[in-house]
C-alpha positions as CSV (number, residue, x, y, z in Angstrom):
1,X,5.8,77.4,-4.9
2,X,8.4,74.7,-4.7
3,X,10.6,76.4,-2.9
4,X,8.3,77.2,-0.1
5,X,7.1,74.1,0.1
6,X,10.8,72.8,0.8
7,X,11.2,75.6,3.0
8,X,8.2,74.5,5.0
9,X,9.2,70.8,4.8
10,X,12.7,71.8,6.4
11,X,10.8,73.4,9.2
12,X,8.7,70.6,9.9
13,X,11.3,68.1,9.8
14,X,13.2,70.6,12.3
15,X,10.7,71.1,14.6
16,X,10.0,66.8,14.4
17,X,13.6,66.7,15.9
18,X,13.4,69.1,18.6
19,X,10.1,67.5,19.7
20,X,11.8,64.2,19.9
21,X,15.2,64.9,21.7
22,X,17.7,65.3,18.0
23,X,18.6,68.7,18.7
24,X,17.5,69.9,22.0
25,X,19.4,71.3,25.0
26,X,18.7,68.1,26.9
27,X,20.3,65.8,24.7
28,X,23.3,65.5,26.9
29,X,21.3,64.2,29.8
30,X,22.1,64.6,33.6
31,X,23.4,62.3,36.8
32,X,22.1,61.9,40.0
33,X,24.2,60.1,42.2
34,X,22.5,59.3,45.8
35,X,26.0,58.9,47.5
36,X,26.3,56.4,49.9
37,X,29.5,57.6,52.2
38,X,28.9,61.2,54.0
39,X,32.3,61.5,54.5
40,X,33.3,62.2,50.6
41,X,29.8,64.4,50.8
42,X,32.2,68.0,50.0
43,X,34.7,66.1,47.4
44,X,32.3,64.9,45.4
45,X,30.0,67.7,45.2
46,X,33.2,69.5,43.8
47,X,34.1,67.3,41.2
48,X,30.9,66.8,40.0
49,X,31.0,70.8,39.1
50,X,34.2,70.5,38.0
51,X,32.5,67.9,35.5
52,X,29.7,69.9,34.6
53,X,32.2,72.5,33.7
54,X,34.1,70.2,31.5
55,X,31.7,68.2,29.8
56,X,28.1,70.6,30.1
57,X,26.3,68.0,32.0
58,X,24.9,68.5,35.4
59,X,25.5,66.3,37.9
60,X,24.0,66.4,41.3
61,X,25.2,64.9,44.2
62,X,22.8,64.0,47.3
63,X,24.6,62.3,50.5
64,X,22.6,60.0,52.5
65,X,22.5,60.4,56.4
66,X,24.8,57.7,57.8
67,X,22.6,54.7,58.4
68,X,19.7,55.8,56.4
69,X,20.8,55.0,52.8
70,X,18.4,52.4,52.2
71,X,15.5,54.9,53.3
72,X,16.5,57.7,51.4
73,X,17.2,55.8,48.9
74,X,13.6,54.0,48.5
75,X,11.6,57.6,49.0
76,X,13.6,59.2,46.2
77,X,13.3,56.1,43.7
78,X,9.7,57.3,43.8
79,X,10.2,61.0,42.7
80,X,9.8,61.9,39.3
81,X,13.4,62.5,39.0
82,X,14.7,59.7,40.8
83,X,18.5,59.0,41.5
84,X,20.4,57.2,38.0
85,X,23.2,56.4,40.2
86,X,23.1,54.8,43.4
87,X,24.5,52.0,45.5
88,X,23.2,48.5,45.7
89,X,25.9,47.0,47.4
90,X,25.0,43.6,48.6
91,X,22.5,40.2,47.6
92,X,20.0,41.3,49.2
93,X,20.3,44.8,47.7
94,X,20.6,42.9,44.2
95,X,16.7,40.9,45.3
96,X,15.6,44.2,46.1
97,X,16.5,46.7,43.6
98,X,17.7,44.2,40.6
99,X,14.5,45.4,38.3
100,X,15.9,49.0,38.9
101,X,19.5,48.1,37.9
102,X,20.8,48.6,34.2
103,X,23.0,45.8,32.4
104,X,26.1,47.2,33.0
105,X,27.4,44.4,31.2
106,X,29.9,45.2,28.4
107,X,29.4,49.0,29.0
108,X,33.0,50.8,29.0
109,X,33.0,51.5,33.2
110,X,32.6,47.5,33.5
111,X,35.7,47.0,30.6
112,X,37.6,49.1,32.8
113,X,37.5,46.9,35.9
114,X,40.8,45.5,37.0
115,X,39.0,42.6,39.0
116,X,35.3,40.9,39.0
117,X,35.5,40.3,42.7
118,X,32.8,42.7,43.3
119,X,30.2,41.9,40.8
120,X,26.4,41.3,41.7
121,X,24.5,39.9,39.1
122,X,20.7,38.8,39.9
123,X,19.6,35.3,39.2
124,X,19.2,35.8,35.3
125,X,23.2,36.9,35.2
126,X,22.5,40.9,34.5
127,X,25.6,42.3,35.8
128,X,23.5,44.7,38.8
129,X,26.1,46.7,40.1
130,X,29.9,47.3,39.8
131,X,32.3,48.0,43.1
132,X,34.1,51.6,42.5
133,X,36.4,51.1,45.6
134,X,37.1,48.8,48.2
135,X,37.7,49.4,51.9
136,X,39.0,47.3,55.1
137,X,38.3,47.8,58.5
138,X,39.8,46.6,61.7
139,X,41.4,48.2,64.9
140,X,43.1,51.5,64.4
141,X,45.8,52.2,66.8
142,X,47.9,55.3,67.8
143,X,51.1,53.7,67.6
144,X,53.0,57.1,69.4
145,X,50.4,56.4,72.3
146,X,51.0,52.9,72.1
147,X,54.6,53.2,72.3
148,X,54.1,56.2,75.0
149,X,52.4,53.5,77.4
150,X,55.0,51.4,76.9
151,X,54.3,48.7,74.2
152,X,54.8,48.4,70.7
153,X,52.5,47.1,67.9
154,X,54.5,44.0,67.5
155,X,53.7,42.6,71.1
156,X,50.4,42.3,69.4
157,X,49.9,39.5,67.4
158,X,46.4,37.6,69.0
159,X,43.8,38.2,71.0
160,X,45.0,37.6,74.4
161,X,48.4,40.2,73.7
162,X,45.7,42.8,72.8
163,X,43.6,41.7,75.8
164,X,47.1,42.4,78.1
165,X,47.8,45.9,76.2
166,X,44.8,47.0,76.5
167,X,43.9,46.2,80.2
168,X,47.2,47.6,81.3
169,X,46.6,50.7,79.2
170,X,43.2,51.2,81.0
171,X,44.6,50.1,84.5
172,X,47.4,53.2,84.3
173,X,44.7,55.4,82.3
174,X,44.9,58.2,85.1
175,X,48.9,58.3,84.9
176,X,49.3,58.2,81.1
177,X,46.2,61.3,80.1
178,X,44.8,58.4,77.9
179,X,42.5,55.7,78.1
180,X,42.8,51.8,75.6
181,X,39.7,52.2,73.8
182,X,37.8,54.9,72.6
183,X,33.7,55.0,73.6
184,X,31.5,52.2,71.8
185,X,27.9,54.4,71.6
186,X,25.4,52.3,70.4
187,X,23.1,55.0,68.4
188,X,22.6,54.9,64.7
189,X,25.9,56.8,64.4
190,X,27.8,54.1,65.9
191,X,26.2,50.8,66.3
192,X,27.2,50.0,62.4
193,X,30.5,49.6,63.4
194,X,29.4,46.5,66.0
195,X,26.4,45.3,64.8
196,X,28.1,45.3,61.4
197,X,31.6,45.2,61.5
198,X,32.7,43.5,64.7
199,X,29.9,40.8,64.0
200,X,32.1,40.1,60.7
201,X,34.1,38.2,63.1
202,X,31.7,35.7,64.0
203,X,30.1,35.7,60.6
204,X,33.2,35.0,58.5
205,X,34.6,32.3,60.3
206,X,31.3,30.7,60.5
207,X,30.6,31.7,56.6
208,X,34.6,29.7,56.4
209,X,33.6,26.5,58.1
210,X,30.0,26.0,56.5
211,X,31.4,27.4,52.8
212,X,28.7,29.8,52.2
213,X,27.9,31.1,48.7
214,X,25.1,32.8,49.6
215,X,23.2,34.0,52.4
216,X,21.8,30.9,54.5
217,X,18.9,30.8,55.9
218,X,20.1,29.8,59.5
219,X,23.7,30.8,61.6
220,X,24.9,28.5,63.9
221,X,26.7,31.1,66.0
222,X,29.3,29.0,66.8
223,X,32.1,32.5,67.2
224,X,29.4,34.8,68.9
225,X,31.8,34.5,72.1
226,X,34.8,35.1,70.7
227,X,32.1,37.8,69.5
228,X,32.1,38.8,72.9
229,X,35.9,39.0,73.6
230,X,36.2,41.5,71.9
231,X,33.3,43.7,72.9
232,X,34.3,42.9,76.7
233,X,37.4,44.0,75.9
234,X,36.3,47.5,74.3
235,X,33.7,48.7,76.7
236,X,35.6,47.6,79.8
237,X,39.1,49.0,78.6
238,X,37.4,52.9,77.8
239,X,37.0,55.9,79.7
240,X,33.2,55.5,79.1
241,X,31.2,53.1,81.2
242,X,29.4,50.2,79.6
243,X,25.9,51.5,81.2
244,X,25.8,54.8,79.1
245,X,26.6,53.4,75.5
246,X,22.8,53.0,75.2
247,X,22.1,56.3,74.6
248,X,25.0,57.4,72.5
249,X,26.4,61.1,71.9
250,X,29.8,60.0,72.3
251,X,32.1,61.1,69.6
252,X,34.9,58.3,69.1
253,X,36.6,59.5,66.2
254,X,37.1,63.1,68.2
255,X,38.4,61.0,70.8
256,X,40.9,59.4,68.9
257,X,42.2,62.3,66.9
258,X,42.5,64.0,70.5
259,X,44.7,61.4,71.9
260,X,42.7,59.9,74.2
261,X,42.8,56.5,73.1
262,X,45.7,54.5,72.0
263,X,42.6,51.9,69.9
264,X,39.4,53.0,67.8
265,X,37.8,50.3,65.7
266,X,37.0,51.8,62.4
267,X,38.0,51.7,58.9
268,X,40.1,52.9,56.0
269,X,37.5,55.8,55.1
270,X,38.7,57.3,58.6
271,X,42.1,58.2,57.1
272,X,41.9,61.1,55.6
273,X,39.4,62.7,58.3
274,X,42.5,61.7,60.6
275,X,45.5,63.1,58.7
276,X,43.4,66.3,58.1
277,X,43.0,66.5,62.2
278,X,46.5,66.8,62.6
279,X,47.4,63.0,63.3
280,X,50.8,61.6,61.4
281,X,50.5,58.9,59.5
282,X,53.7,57.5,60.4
283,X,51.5,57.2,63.8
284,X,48.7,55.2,62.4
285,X,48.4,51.4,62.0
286,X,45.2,49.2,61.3
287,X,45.6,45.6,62.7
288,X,43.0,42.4,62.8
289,X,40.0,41.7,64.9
290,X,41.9,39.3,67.3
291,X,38.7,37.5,69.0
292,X,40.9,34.1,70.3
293,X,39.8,31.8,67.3
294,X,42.9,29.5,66.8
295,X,45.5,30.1,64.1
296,X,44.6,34.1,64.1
297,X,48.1,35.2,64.4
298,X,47.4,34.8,60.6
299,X,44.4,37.0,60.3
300,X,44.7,40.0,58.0
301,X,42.0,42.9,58.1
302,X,38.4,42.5,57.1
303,X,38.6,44.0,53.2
304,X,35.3,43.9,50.9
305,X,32.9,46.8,49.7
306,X,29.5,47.6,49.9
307,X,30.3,50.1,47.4
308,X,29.0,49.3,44.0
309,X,27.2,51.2,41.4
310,X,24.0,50.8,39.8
311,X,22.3,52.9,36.9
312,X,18.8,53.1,37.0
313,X,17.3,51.4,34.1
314,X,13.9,53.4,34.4
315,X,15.7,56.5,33.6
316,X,15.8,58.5,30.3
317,X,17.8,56.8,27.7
318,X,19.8,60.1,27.8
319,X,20.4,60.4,31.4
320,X,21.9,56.8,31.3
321,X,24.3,57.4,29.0
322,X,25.1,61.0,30.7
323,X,25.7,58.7,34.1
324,X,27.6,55.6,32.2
325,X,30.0,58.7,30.5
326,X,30.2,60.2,33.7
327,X,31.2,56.8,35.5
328,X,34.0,56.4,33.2
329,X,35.3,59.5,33.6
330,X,35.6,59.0,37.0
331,X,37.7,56.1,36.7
332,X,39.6,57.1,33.7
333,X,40.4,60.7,34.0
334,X,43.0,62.4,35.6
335,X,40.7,64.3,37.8
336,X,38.2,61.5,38.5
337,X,40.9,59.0,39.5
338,X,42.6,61.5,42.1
339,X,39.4,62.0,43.6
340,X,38.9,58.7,43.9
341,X,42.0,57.6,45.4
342,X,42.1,60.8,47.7
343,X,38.2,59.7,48.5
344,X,37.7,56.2,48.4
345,X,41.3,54.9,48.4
346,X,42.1,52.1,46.1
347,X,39.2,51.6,43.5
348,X,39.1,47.8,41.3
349,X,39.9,50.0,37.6
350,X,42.7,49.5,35.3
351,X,43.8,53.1,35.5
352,X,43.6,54.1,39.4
353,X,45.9,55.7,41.3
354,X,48.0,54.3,44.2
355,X,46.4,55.6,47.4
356,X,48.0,56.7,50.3
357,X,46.2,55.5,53.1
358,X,48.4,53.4,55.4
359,X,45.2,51.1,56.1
360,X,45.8,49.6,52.5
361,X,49.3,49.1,53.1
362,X,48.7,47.4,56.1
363,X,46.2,45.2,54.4
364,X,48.7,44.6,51.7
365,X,51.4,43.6,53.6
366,X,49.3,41.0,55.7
367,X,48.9,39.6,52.6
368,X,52.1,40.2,51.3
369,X,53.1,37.7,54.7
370,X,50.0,34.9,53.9
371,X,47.9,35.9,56.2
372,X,44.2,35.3,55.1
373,X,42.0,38.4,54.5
374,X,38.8,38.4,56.8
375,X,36.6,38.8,53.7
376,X,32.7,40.8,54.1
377,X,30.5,37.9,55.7
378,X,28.4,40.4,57.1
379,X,26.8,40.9,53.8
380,X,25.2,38.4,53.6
381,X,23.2,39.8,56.3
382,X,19.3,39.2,55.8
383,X,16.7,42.4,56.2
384,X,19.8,44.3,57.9
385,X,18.2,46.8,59.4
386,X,15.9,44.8,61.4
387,X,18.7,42.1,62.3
388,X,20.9,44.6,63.5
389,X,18.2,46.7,65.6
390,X,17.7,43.4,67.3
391,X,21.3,43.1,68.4
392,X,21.7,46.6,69.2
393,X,18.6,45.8,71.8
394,X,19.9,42.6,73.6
395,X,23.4,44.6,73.4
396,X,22.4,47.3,75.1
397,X,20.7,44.8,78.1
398,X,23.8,43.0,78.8
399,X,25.8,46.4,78.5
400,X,23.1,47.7,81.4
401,X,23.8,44.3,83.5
402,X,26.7,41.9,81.3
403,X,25.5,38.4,83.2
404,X,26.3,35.4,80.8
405,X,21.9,35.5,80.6
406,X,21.9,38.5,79.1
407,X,24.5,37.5,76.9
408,X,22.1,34.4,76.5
409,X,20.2,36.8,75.1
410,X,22.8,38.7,72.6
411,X,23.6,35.1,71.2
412,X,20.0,34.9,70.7
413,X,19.1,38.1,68.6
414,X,22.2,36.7,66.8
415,X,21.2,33.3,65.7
416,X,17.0,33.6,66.2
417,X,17.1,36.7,65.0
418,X,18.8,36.2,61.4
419,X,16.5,32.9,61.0
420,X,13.8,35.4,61.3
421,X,14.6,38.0,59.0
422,X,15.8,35.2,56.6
423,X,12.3,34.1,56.5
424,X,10.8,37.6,56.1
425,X,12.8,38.4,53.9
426,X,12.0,35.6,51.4
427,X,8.5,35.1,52.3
């Protein structure tokens, strides 16, 4: 009898654990990462089987549609099996999601970082999110075509030497079989890189003279025209007229890779998509917005991320320590940290591999000569969705027609318009 008794007490006690997670299948947990950058998309999917192999955990990878992160990311936070890794990339981001976001405070990913630079913490000091890479951005030039015109990338060193390449470029366009600048459509598949990027021009020198620390609740504007030197220069230098970039289809990136344009204003992620078209590197340079604000023969490229991880605190406590493990592997392992550096180029952690995307060596070596770095204003940005949808709207008008009123107008959706979604946005 007392046997069976401690037979059935055994069972009970086994059963007990499976009920409660000791001994189940599911005690490993599982990741879901809502990827931020489409362009890793294939790369990541792979790896994350390659971890599953490895380590038995699943790990599913879903890419966000360019432009639409924060969308996707806000109707899949309500499914039941909502994403335990995702992106919340800026202070805003942080006031938005912060309750979502796990202390990732002494966690082993966060011991790993090689700098705190790009840390968000809410007001309470809960470390939000951690960056796993950092990019720059800039102009990207065809130095062969560059050199095929004529010039060399040394001529360039300010706004008005790019303004002289670039309109002598365009004036021989017919002769050469290539145009300055490649098309500036402003659809959701292309408008980021104005409305978000370019604006950094304005917005850090601005955010320099008026020492922001956080997002203010009025802009001044005061470098919204050297805002517009540069825009002037693209969309009159290209083989695309200003009054189609309202509706968009163009294809820059194909442009450049074909060798139609000696200058395409992108970023570091565009490396490897360019290599992999057949472009040399030895061809490829990156070089400063030069916008005619004094001293820029200093300027170096615009570097920051918007690339940091959160864990979703709401999530299993088995799935968070499945996406933590899987974190660290990914900038710890030999696999993880290839595909990182392949993907994302150089990432802020102790153990990451030297990329070899020319972009960063061009950043480093502005650097390397004391030029400043034109560091991420734009994310400051308030409701930047709506701020940017205004711009791309008064854009497009002086695009159609570009009289200094409708530029009125631009400069207005600038300034007005962040005062606006400052105030919505803390309301």
């Amino acid at each position: 009898m007392k046997k069976f008794l401690a037979m059935m007490l055994a069972l009970v006690m086994a059963l007990s654990l499976v009920a409660c997670g000791g001994g189940g299948k599911d005690d490993k947990g599982s990741v879901y990462w809502l990827n931020f950058k489409p362009e890793a998309k294939d790369a990541l999917e792979q790896v994350a089987a390659e971890y599953t192999k490895e380590t038995g955990v699943p790990v599913s990878i879903v890419t966000a549609a360019s432009g639409e992160y924060e969308s996707t990311l806000t109707a899949e936070m309500d499914k039941e099996k909502a994403p335990t890794l995702f992106v919340v990339g800026n202070q805003a981001a942080v006031n938005t999601w912060g309750d979502t976001c796990y202390d990732l405070k002494d966690t082993a990913v966060a011991k790993e970082l090689s700098t705190q630079d790009y840390n968000l913490y809410d007001p309470s000091g809960k470390l939000c999110s951690i960056g796993y890479c950092y990019e720059c951005f800039g102009i990207i030039v065809n130095t062969k075509l560059l050199k095929d015109a004529g010039h060399d990338l040394s001529e360039i060193t300010n706004f008005e030497s790019l303004k002289k390449v670039a309109e002598d470029i365009h004036s021989r366009a017919g002769e050469l079989g290539f145009d300055a600048f490649t098309s500036s459509g402003m659809d959701d598949s292309s408008s980021w890189r104005f409305t978000g990027h370019l604006a950094n021009a304005a917005l850090y020198y601005e955010s320099v003279d008026e020492k922001w620390d956080a997002c203010p609740a009025a802009i001044k504007g005061t470098y919204v025209d050297n805002f517009r030197n540069l825009w002037d220069l693209y969309i009159n230098n290209s083989a695309v007229t200003p009054d189609k970039l309202a509706t968009g289809g163009f294809d820059a990136a194909g442009e450049f890779k074909a060798g139609k344009a000696v200058f395409y204003q992108n970023g570091s992620w565009e490396y490897a998509g360019l290599v992999d078209a057949g472009m040399n590197s030895e061809d490829l340079a990156m070089i400063p917005f030069y916008c005619g604000v004094e001293g820029e023969e200093k300027a170096g490229l615009n570097c920051g991320t918007e690339n940091c991880w959160a864990v979703n605190a709401n999530a299993s406590e088995a799935d968070i320590k499945a996406t933590l493990d899987f974190m660290y592997w990914m900038v710890t392992s030999e696999k993880g940290t290839t595909v990182m550096a392949e993907q994302f180029g150089p990432i802020p952690y102790k153990q990451a591999k030297t990329p070899e995307n020319v972009f960063f060596a061009n950043a480093l070596d502005y650097t390397a000569k004391g030029n400043y770095t034109m560091t991420w204003a734009f994310n400051y940005t308030p409701n930047v969705n709506e701020w940017r949808a205004g711009l791309v709207s008064a854009m497009n008008q002086y695009d159609a027609n570009p009289t200094d009123a409708n530029w009125a107008a631009v400069k207005t959706a600038f300034v007005d318009g962040w005062a606006t979604q400052y105030a919505a946005a803390n309301s």
